[in-house]
C-alpha positions in Angstrom: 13.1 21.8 1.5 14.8 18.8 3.0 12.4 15.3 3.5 12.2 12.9 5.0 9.7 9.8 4.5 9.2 7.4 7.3 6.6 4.8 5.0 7.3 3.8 1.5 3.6 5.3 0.1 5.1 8.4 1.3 8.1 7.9 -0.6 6.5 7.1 -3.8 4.4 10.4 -3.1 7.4 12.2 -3.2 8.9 10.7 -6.3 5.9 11.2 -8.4 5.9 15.1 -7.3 9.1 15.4 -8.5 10.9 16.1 -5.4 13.3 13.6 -5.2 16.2 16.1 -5.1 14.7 17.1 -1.9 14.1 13.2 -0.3 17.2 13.2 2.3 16.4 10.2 4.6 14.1 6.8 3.8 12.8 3.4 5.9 14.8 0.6 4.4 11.5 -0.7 2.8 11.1 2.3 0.8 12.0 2.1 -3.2 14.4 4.5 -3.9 15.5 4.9 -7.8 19.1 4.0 -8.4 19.8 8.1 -9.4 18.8 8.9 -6.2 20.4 6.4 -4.1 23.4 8.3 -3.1 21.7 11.2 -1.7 19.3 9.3 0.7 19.9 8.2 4.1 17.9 4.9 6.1 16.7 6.4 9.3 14.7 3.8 10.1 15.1 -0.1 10.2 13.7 -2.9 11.2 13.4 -6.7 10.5 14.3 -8.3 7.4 11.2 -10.7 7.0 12.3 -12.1 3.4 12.6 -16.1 3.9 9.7 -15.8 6.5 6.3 -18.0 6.0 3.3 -15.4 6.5 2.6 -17.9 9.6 5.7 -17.0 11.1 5.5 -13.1 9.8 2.0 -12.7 11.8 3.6 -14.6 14.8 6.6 -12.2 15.0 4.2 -9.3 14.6 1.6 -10.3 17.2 4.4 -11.4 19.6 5.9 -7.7 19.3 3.1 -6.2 19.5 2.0 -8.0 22.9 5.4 -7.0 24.6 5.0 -3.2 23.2 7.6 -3.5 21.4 7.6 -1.2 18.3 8.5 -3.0 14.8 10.6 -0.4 13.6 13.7 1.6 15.0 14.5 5.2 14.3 17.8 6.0 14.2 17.7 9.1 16.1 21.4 10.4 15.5 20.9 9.8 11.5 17.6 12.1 11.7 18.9 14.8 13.9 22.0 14.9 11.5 19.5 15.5 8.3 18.1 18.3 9.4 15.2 17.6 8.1 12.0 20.6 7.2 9.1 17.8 7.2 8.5 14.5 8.0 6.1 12.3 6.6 4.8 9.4 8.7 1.3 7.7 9.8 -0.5 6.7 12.4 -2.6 3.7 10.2 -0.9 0.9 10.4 1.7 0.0 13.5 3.1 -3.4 11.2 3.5 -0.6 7.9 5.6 2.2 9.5 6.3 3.5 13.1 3.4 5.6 14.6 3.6 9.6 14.3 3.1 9.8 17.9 6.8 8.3 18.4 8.3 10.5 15.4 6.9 13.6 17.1 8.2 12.6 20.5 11.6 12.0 18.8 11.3 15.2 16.7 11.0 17.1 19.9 13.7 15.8 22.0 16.4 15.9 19.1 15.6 19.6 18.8 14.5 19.2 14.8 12.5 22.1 14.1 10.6 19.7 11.4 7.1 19.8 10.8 5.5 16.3 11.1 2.9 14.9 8.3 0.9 11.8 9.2 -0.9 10.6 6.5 -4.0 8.4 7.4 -6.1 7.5 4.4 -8.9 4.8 4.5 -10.8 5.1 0.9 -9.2 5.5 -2.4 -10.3 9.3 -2.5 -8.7 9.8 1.2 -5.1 8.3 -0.6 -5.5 11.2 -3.6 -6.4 13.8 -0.4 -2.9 12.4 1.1 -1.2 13.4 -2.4 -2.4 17.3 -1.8 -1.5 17.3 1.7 2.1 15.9 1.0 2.3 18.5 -1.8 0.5 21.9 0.7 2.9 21.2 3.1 5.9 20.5 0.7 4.9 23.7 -1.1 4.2 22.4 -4.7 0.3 22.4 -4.3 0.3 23.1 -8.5 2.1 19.9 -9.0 -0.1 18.1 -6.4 -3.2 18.9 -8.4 -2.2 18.4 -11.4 -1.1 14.7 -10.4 -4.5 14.2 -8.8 -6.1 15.4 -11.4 -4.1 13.2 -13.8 -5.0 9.6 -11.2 -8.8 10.9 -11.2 -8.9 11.3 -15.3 -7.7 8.0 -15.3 -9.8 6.0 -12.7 -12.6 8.1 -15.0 -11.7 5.9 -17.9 -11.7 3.0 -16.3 -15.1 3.5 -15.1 -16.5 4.6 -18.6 -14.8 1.2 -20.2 -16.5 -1.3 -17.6 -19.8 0.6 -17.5 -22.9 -1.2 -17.9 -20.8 -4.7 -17.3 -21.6 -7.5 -14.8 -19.4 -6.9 -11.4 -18.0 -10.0 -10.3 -18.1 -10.9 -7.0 -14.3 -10.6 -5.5 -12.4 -11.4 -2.3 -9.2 -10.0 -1.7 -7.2 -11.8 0.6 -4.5 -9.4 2.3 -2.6 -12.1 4.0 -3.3 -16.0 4.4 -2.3 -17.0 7.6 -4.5 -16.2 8.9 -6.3 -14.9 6.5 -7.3 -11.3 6.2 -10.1 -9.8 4.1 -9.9 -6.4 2.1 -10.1 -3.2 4.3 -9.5 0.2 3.7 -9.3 1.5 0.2 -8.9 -2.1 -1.4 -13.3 -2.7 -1.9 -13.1 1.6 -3.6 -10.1 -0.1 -5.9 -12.4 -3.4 -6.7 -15.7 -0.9 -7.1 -13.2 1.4 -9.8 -12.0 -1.9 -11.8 -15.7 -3.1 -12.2 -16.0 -5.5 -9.3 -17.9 -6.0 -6.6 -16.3 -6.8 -3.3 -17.0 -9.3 -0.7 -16.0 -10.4 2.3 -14.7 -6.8 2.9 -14.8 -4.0 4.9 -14.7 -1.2 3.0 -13.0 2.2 4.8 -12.1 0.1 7.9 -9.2 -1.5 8.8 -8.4 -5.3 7.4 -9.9 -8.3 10.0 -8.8 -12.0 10.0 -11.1 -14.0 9.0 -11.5 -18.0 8.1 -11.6 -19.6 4.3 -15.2 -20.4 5.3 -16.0 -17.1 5.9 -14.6 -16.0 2.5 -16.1 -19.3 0.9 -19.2 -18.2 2.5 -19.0 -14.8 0.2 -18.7 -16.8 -2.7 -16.5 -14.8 -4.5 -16.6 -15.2 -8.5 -12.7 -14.2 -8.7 -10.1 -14.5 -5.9 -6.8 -11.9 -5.8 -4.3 -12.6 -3.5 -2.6 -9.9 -2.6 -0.3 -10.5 0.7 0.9 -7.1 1.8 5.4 -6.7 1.7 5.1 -9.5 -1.3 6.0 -8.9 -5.0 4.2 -11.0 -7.6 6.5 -13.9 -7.2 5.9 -13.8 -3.9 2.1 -13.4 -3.8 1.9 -15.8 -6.6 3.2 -19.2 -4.4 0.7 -18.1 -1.5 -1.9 -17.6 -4.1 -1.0 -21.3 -5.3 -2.0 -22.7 -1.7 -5.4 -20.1 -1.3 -6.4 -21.8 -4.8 -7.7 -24.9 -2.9 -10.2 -23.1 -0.8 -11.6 -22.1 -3.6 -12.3 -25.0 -6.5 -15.0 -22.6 -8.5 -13.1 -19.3 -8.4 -10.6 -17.6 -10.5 -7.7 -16.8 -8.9 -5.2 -14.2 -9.3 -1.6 -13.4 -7.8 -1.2 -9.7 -8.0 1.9 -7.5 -7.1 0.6 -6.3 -3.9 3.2 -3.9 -3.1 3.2 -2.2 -6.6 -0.5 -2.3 -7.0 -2.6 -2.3 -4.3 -1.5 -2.0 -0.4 0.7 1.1 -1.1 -1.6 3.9 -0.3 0.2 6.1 -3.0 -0.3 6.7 -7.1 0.3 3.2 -7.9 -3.5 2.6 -6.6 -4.6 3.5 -9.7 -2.4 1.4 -11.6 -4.2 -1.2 -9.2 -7.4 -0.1 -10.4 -6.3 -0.5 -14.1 -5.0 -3.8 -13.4 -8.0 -5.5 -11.5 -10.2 -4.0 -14.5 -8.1 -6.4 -17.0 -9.1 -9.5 -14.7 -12.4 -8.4 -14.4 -12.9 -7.0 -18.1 -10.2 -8.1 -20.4 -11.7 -7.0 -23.3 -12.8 -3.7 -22.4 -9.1 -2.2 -21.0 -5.8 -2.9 -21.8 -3.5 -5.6 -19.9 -1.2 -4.7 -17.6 2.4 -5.5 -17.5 2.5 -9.3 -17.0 4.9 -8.8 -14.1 1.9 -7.2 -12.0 -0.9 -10.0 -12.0 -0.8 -13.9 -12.6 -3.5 -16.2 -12.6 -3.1 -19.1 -10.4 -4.3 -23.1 -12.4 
């Protein structure tokens, strides 16, 4: 079966199920592994944001947006020529990939006989659904379930090691200018680690918000977690958040790797927030995932 992915949690989907071999065509955000490089094609660009301030990134966005102007570009020709059996895309997020609407009109006046999977998840357990959709329609449902099965056993043990402990109050800030509160699966992946989220709006999409608001929650530990931003990256907005809030921790955290990815990784998300929350009831992560911010 020939894929291709049109979001990079799709991608990552795909590489977990072992189907890499069968991955022909990529965004140019998605992470492909160097053995697999080669055989991949972009078929969809867009911006290159890297350098930007999140000020100016929301400004570019918004002004976009206003002129209906899409943020991404399918290259049509590159598509057709992959032939591609099934395409994975979403209609969740216009700023995270291009709309399935506009794949399925493309699909449809190139000629592709591919299917087209959007994949929509607001709550942790809707992102392990997305994993057995991906794998029904990619015809390795034994592989999907055994992977779900694997992410479940270990959210599980996280839950058994912080039972019975205090849940801190935390605010995850998505992006900080303006800034953004925690939507969609981000309060399920607090709840799993032990916390207790504020300021959030739990199996809805992200709002902005204002540092008072978010002061007003008074969160107990802080993550900052700007979506498209690796830890260095999150870690020098996290340094400027830290002065909104003088009686919080606060934590930089990988948020591509960990938590805005609505793919397996969640659940190394999950383990990770339970090592800020708990430290002495899990293990620590890789210290190139979180940071705490003086």
């Amino acid at each position: 079966m020939r894929l291709v992915s049109l979001l990079p949690s799709a991608t990552e989907i795909v590489y977990a199920l072992g189907l890499g071999d069968d991955l022909v065509g990529v965004t140019f955000e998605c992470e492909v592994p160097a053995a697999y490089r080669a055989g991949v094609t972009v078929v969809v660009g867009g911006r290159d944001t890297r350098g930007m301030r999140p000020g100016e990134i929301d400004a570019y966005v918004k002004g976009q947006l206003a002129a209906g102007t899409d943020l991404y570009t399918l290259h049509a020709g590159a598509l057709a020529g992959l032939d591609p059996d099934l395409i994975l895309t979403q209609d969740l997020c216009r700023v995270c990939a291009l709309p399935a609407g506009r794949v399925a009109d493309a699909v449809e006046h190139l000629g592709c006989r591919a299917d087209v999977l959007s994949l929509d998840p607001y709550t942790l357990d809707d992102v392990l659904g997305t994993i057995l959709e991906v794998g029904a329609a990619a015809r390795v449902p034994d592989r999907a379930e055994a992977l779900v099965d694997g992410l479940r056993a270990r959210l599980a043990a996280v839950s058994a090691a912080v039972a019975g402990r205090p849940r801190r109050r935390v605010a995850v800030v998505e992006w900080i200018d303006p800034p953004f509160g925690a939507g969609h699966w981000i309060p399920d992946l607090v709840r799993a680690a032990g916390g207790g989220p504020v300021a959030a709006s739990p199996g809805a999409r992200s709002t902005a918000t204002t540092w008072a608001a978010l002061r007003a929650a008074r969160p107990e530990v802080v993550l900052v977690t700007p979506c498209g931003f690796d830890l260095d990256g999150a870690a020098a907005q996290a340094a400027e958040v830290a002065g909104h809030f003088p009686d919080a921790q606060v934590w930089a955290v990988d948020a591509d790797g960990l938590i805005v990815r609505a793919g397996p990784r969640l659940v190394d998300g999950a383990e990770a927030v339970a090592a800020i929350l708990h430290p002495d009831a899990v293990p620590a992560p890789p210290t190139d995932r979180i940071r705490r911010v003086a």
